[in-house]
C-alpha positions in Angstrom: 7.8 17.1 -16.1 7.2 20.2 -18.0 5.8 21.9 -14.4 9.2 21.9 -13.1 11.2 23.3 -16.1 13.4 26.4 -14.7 13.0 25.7 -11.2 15.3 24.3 -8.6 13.1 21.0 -8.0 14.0 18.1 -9.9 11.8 15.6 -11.1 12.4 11.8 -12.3 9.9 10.8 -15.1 8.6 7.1 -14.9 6.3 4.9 -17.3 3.0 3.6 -15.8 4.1 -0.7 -14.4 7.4 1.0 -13.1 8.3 -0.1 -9.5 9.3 4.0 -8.3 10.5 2.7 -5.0 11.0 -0.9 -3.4 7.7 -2.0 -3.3 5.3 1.0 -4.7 4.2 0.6 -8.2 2.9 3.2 -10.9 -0.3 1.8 -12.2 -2.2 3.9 -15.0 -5.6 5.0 -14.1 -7.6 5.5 -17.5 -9.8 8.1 -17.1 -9.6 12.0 -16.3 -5.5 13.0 -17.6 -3.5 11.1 -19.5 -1.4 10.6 -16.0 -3.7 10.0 -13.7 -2.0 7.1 -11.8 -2.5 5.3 -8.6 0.0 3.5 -6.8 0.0 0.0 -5.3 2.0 -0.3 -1.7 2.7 -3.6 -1.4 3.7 -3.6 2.0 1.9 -4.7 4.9 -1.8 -6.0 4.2 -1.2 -3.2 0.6 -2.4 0.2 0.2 -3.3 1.9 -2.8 -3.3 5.5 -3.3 -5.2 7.3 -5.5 -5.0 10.2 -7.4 -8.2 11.8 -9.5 -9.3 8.1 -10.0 -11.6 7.7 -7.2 -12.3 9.6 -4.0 -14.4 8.8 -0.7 -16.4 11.9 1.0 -18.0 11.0 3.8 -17.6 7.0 4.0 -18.8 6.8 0.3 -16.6 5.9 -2.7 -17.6 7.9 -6.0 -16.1 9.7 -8.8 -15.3 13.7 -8.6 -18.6 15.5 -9.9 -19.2 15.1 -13.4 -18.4 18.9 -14.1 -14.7 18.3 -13.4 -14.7 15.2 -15.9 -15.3 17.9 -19.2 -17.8 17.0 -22.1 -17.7 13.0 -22.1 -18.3 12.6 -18.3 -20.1 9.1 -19.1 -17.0 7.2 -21.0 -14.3 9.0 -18.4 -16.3 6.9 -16.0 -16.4 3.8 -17.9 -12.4 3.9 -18.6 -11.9 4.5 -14.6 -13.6 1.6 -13.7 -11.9 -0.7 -16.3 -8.4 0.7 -14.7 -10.1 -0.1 -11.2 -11.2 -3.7 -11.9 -6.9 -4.7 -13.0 -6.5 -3.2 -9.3 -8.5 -6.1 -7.8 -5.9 -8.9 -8.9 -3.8 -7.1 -6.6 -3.6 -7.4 -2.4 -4.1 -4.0 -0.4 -6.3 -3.3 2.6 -6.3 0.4 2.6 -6.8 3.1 0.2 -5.5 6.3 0.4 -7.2 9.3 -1.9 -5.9 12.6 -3.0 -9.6 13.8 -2.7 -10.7 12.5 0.3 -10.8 10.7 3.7 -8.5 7.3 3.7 -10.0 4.1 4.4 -7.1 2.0 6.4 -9.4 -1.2 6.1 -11.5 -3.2 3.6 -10.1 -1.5 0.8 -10.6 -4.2 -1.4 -13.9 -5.6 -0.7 -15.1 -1.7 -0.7 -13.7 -1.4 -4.4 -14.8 -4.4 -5.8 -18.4 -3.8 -4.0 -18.1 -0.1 -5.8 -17.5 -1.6 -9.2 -19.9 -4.2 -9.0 -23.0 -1.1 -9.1 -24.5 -1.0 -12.2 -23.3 1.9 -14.2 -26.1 4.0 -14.6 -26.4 4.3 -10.4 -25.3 7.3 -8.8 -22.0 7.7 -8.3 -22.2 8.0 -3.9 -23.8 5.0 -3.5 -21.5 2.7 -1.7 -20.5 3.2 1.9 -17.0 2.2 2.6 
């Protein structure tokens, strides 16, 4: 909220479980920022979008390069993919990323496959 402070755009805060508009949900993404959120679409088959979280380059889900994760790289990882496994109880199809190209079907089956590699894997190592 502080980023928009003196300017002419206004900004409504909301707390991470908040429904922000009919049907889109704020879900907090552990990890990264303190904010890093995704939101779940339900509408249609589901979407979610990320932010930071996760991105897909080339086909292939993975996390942004460990450089842009500071000191602790290792645990920011772990805490993503405990936020990303509470995403699977949800229904989407399609996943939309900040960093990267969307994926408008198998969503789900790509994340779950994604957090099903063993940690110390590479991080581009599933095609989706």
């Amino acid at each position: 909220m502080h980023r928009f402070e003196g300017t002419d755009r206004e900004a409504e805060p909301f707390e991470f479980g908040d429904e922000i508009a009919p049907g889109v949900t704020a879900i907090e993404i552990g990890g990264i920022a303190p904010d890093d959120t995704a939101l779940h679409i339900a509408h249609g088959d589901g979407t979610v979008a990320f932010a930071d979280g996760l991105i897909r380059m080339g086909g292939v889900l993975g996390f942004v390069p460990d450089n842009l994760m500071g000191d602790h790289a290792a645990e920011e990882k772990r805490a993503i993919r405990e936020s990303l496994r509470g995403l699977l109880e949800r229904d989407f199809e399609t996943l939309l990323f900040a960093h990267g190209d969307p994926l408008p079907k198998g969503g789900h089956a790509a994340l779950r496959d994604f957090l099903q590699k063993p940690v110390g894997e590479p991080d581009f190592g599933h095609t989706a």
